[in-house]
C-alpha positions as CSV (number, residue, x, y, z in Angstrom):
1,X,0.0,0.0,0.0
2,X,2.6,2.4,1.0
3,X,4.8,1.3,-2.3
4,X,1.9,2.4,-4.3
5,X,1.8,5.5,-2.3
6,X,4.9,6.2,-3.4
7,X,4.9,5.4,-6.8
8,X,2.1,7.5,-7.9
9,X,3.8,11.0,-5.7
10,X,6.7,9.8,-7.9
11,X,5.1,9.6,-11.1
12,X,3.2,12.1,-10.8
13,X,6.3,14.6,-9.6
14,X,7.8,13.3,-12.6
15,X,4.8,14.3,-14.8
16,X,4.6,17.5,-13.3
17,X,8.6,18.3,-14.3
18,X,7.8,17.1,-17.5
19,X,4.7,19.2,-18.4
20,X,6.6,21.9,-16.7
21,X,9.7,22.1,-19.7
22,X,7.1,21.6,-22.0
23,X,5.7,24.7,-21.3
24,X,8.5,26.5,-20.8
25,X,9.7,25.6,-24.0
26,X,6.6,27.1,-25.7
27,X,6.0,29.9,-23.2
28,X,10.2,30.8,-23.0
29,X,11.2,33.6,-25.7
30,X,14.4,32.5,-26.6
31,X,17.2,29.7,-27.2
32,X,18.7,30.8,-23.4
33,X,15.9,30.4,-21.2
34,X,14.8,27.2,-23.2
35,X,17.0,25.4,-23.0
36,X,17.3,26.4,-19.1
37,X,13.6,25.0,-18.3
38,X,14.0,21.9,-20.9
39,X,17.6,20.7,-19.7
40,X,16.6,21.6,-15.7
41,X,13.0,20.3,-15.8
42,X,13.0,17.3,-17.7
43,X,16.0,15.9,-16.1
44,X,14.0,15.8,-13.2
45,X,11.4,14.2,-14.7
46,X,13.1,11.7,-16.0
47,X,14.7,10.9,-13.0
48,X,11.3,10.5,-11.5
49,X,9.5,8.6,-13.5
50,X,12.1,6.3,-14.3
51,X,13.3,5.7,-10.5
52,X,9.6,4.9,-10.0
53,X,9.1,2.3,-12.5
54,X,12.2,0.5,-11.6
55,X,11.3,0.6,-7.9
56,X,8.1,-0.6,-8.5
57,X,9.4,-3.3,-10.3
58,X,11.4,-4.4,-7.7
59,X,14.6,-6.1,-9.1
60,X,18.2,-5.2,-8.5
61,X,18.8,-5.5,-11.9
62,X,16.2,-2.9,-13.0
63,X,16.9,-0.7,-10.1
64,X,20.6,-0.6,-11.2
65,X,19.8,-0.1,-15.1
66,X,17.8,3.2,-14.1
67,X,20.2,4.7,-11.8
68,X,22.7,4.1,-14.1
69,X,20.2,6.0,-17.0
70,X,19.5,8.5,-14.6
71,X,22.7,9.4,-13.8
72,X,24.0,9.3,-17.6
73,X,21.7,11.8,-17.9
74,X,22.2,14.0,-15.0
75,X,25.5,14.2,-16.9
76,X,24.8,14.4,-20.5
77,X,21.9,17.0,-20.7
78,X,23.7,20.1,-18.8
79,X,26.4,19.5,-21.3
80,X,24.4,19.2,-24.4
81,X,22.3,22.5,-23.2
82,X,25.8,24.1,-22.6
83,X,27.2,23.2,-26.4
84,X,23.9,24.6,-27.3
85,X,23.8,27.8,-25.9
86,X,27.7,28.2,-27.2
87,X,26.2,27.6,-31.0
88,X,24.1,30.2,-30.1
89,X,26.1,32.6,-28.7
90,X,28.8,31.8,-31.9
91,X,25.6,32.5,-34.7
92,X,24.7,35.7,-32.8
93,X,21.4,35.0,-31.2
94,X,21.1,37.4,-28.5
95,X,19.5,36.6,-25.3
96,X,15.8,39.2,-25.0
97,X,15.2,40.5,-21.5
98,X,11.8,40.9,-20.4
99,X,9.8,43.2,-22.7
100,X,11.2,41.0,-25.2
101,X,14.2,43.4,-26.3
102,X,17.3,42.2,-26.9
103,X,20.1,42.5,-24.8
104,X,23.9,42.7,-26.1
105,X,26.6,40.6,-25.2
106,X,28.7,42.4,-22.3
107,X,31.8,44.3,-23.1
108,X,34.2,42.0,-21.2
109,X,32.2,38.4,-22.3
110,X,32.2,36.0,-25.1
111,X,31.6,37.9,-28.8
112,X,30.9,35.8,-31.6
113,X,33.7,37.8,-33.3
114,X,36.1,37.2,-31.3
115,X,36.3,33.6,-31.0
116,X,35.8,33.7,-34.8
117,X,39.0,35.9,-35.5
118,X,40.8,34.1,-32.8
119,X,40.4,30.5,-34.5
120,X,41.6,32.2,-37.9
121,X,44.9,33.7,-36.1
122,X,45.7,30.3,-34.7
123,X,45.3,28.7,-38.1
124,X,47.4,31.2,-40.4
C-alpha cells in the first residue's frame, strides 16, 4: 500500500517536471531560457519517472539499469544545453530580456567575433 503511495507522488512529480519544460519551452522567448527549463525540468522528470518504475518493479537488476540512465543523464543534458547555448552565442542570437528586447553581449564576455577571428589567427 505504502509502495503504491509512493509510486504514484513519484510519477506524478515526474509528470509534473515534465509538463513543466514543455511549457516553458513554448511559453520561453528564446534559445537561453529554453534550453534552461527543458535541460533543468526534464532531467528531473526523468529521473522520476524512471526511478519509479524501476522501484516498482522491484529487481536489483532494474533498479541498477535506471540509476545508471539517470545518472548518464544528470551528466549528458547540462552538457548538451551548454554546447547549445555556445552555438548560439557563436551564430549571434542574442538573449531578450523581459519586454522582449534584446540584450547585447557584455563588453568583457564571449563575442561571436572574437572567437571567430581568434580561431583564424591560430590557423594562419
Amino acid at each position: 500500500m505504502i509502495a503504491d503511495i509512493v509510486f504514484i507522488l513519484m510519477l506524478m512529480t515526474g509528470t509534473f517536471f515534465v509538463i513543466t519544460a514543455a511549457w516553458g519551452l513554448v511559453k520561453f522567448p528564446d534559445i537561453y531560457t529554453r534550453l534552461h527549463a527543458v535541460s533543468k525540468a526534464s532531467t528531473f522528470g526523468f529521473a522520476f519517472i524512471v526511478l519509479a518504475v524501476a522501484f516498482r518493479m522491484g529487481t536489483g537488476t532494474d533498479i541498477t539499469k535506471a540509476v545508471t540512465a539517470v545518472v548518464f543523464q544528470f551528466v549528458t543534458t547540462p552538457i548538451a544545453a551548454h554546447m547549445i547555448a555556445r552555438v548560439a552565442i557563436q551564430r549571434g542570437i542574442k538573449p531578450l530580456g523581459q519586454n522582449r528586447e534584446v540584450i547585447d553581449f557584455p563588453e568583457t564576455g564571449f563575442a561571436p567575433e572574437d572567437e571567430h577571428e581568434k580561431k583564424e589567427a591560430r590557423t594562419n
